[in-house]
N, C-alpha and C positions, 0 to 999 in steps of 0.2 A: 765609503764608510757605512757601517750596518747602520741602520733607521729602525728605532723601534715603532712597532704600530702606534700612530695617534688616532684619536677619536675625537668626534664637537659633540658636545653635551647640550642640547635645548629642553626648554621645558614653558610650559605654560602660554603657548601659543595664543593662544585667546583667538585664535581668527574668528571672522564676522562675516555676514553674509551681507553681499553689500549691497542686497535689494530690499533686506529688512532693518528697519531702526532697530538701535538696543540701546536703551539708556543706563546697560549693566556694562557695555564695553567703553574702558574709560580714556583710552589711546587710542592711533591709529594703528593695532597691530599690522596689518594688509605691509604698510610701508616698513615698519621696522623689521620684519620677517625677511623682508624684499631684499633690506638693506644688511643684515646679518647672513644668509645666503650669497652675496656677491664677496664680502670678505673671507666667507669659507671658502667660495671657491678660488681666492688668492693662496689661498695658507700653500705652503711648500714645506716638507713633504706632504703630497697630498693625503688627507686622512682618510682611513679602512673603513670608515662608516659614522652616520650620525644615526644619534638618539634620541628620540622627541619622549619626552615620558612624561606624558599626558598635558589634559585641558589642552589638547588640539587647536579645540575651537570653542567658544564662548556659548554657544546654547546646542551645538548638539545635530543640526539639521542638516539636511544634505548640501543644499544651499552653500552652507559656511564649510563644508569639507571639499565642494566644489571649489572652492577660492584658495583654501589651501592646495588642493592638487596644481591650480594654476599657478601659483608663487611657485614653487617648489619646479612648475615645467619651467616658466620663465626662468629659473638660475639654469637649467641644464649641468646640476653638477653627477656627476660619473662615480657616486658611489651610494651604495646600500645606504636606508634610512628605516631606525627601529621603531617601529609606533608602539606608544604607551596610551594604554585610555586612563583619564582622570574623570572626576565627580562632573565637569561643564561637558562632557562628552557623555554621548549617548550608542551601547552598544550596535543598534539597529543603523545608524542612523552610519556611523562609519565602517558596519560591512557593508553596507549598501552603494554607498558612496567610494567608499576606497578599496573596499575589496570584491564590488561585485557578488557576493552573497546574498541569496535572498531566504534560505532557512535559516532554522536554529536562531535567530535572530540574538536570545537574551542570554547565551552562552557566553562566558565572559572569554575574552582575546588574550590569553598565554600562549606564548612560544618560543625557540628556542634557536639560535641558530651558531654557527662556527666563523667569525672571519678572523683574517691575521693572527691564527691561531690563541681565540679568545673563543671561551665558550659564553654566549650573551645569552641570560634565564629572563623573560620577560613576564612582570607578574600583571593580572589585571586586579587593582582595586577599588574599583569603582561600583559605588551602589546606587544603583537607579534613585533618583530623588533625595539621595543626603549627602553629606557635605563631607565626612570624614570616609576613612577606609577600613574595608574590608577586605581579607583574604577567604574564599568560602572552603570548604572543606574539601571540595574534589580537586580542588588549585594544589590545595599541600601536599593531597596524595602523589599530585602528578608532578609537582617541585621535586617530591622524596625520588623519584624516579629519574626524572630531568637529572638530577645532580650525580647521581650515579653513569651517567651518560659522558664519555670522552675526560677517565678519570686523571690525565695527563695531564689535561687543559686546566688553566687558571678562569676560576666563573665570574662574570661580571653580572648581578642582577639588576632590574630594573624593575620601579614600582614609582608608582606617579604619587600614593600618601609617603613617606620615611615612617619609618618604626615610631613606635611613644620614646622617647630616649630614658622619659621617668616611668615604667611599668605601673606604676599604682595610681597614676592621677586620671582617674576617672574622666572628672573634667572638663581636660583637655583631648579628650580625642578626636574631637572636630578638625584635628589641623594636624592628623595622623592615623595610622593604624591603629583599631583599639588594640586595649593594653594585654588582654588575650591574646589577639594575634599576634604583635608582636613579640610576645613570650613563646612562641608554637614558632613563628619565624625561623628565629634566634635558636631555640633547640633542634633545628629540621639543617641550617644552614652549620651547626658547629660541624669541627673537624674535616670540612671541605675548603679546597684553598679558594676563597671568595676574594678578591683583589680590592672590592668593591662594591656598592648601588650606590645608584644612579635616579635620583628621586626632583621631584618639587612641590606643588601645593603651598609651601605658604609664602614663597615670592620674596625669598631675601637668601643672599648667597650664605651655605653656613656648612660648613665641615665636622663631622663629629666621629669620634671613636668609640662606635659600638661594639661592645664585648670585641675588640681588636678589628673589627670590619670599617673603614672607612665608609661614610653613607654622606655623599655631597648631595647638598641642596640647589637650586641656581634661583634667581630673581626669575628667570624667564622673559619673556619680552612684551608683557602687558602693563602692568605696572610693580612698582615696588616698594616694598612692606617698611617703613622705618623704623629699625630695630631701636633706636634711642628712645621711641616713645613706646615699646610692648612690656613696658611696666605701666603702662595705663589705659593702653587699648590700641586698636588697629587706624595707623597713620599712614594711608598710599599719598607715594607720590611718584610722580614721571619718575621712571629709568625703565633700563634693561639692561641683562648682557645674558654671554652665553661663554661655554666652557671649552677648554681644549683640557686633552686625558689624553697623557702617554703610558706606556705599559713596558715596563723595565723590568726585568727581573728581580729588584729591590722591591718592584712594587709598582700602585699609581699615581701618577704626577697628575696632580691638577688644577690649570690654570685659567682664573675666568678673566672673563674680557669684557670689560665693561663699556658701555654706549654712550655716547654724548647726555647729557639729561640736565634740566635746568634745577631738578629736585621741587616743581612746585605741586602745593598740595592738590589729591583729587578729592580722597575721600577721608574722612577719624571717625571711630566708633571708636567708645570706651567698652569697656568687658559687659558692664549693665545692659549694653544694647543687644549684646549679640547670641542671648538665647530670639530676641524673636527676629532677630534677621538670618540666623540659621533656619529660624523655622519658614516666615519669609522665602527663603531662598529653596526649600524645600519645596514648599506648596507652589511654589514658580515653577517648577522642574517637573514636578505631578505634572501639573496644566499643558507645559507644555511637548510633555510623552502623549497627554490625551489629542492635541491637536492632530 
């Protein structure tokens, strides 16, 4: 019987370096990563590739991309894995570590590749030191490009912020592409057959139909956002899961899997709090590029 291509969707890795404290890492990612890798590598059919799209790792340093390289040896699974950088990721810090570069350091990581007959557009939006996303200008030239490239194939993109889905809320673009961007997006990506992105950042599984693009979000596997309380501010509590995507000719299917989790709380800020823990979080991330 034909098998269409599947794919596991991850996101928001959070890894930790496990010779430095961090009182910003609120789980054990290391185990749950460990523990989501061994189930993938049960799944049957086996799947054409995973997708990490972005927050890697929790601060950024070689150290912590060190331990994810080990997770990731220790499953020994047998197929392609697409790194996405997010905002806790630092560009330098995972060429150096994962890909052995040691120029160009502050060039942001787009790329592009073919499996199972899926053309996979990888965006980087990640801006050194802030919290929400960015697409910079020479990224869309080379998207405009990129998508012209294996015009047969149906494009899967991935970007670690998702679009504003409201264009005009200012706001809120801490927990997404500004609302620019995603307008320059959304006009660069119409009239291509996009199947899909592949996104995370705000840590709660959520599927939306953008201008007819599906853009899944997933929890990721550090903690998770509870959407019953973002009518009053930001409520983590323990979960995880991660995603399986099949690719039908109808279209993409996708199904997440969600992890054992007691749901208890870690952390609640209300909206009041969180111009200065954005800012907070920023001058954290200064500090530690300067180390």
């Amino acid at each position: 019987m034909y098998q269409h291509p599947s794919f596991v969707h991850l996101t928001d890795l959070h890894i930790g370096n496990p010779a430095v404290a961090d009182d910003h890492l609120h789980s054990d990612t290391s185990t749950t990563l460990a523990a989501i890798l061994a189930d993938v590598k049960r799944l049957r059919p086996v799947p054409a590739f995973i997708v990490a799209s972005g927050d890697l790792t929790n601060r950024g340093d070689v150290g912590s991309y060190a331990e994810l390289q080990r997770i990731f040896a220790d499953a020994a699974l047998d197929m392609p894995v697409i790194w996405a950088l997010g905002n806790h990721d630092t560009r330098a810090g995972f060429y150096q570590a994962m890909v052995g570069r040691t120029d160009d350091l502050a060039a942001p990581y787009c790329h592009d590749a073919v499996i199972a007959g899926i053309h996979i557009i990888t965006l980087d939006s990640s801006v050194p030191a802030q919290v929400g996303g960015n697409i910079e200008p020479a990224q869309f030239d080379w998207l405009e490009t990129t998508l012209r490239a294996h015009p047969d194939l149906p494009k899967l993109i991935v970007s670690h912020h998702p679009p504003s889905l409201d264009e005009d809320n200012i706001a809120m673009e801490w927990e997404a592409l500004t609302c620019a961007d995603s307008i320059r997006l959304r006009e660069i990506l119409a009239g291509h057959n996009v199947i899909g992105m592949l996104c995370g950042h705000i840590h709660y599984d959520r599927v939306s139909n953008w201008h007819g693009i599906p853009v899944v979000v997933g929890i990721g596997q550090h903690a998770a956002t509870d959407v019953a309380y973002l009518h009053e501010g930001l409520r983590m509590v323990a979960g995880a899961s991660f995603a399986l995507g099949t690719v039908r000719p109808s279209g993409m299917t996708i199904s997440f899997v969600p992890q054992p989790a007691d749901r208890r709380e870690l952390k609640r800020y209300t909206y009041a709090d969180m111009a200065g823990l954005i800012a907070a979080y920023e001058a954290s991330r200064t500090q530690l590029a300067a180390e």
